[in-house]
C-alpha positions as CSV (number, residue, x, y, z in Angstrom):
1,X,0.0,0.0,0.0
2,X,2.7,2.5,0.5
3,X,3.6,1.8,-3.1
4,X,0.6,3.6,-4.4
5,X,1.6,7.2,-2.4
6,X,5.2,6.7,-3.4
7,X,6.6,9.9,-4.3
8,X,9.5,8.7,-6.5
9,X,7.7,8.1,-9.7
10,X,10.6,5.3,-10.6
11,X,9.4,3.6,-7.1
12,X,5.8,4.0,-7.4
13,X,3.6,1.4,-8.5
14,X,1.4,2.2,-11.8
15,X,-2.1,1.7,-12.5
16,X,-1.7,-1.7,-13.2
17,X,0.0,-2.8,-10.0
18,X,-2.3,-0.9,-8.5
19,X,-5.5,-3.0,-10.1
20,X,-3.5,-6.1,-9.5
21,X,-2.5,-5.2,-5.8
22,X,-4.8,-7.2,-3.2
23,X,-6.2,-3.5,-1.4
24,X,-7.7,-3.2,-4.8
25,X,-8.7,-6.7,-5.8
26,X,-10.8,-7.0,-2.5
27,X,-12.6,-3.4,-2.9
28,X,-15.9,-2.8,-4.6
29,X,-14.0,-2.1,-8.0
30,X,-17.7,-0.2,-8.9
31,X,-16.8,2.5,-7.1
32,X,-13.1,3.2,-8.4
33,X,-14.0,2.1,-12.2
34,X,-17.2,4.3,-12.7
35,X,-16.4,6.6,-15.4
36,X,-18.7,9.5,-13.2
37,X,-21.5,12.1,-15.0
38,X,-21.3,13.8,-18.2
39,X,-22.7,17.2,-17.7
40,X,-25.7,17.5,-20.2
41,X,-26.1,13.8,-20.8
42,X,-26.6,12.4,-17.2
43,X,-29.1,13.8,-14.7
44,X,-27.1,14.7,-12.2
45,X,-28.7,13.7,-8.5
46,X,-29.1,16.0,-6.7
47,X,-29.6,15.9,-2.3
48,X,-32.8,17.5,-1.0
49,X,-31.2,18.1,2.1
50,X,-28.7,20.4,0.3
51,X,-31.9,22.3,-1.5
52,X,-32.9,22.8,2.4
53,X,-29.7,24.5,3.0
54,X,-29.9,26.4,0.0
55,X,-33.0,28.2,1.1
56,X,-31.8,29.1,4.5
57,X,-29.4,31.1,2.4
58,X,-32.0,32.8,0.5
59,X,-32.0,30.5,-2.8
60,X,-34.7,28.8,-4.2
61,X,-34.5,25.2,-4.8
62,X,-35.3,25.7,-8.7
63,X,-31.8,27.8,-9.0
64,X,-30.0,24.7,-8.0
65,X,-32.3,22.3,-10.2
């Protein structure tokens, strides 16, 4: 594992140790291989509780949606 935050680039292990390393192997690979949201082609969810917060600071929840 302290391979991955090596800071000598001639030390540190590359993306494919990495994916073959055990730490990586054993993780929920969904989470570190999603390729994430393309603005105006994915909805992008967004958290009620943050429209709450919004409001308290005087925006409406349609500027954020």
């Amino acid at each position: 594992m302290t391979k991955i935050m090596e800071t000598d680039p001639e030390k540190r292990y590359t993306a494919e140790q990495i994916k073959r390393h055990p730490w990586y192997t054993k993780t929920n690979k969904t989470v570190y291989e999603a390729q994430g949201l393309i603005i105006g082609k994915n909805e992008i969810p967004i958290e009620p509780s943050m429209l709450s917060h919004l409001e308290k600071f005087g925006f409406k929840a349609d500027f954020a949606t």
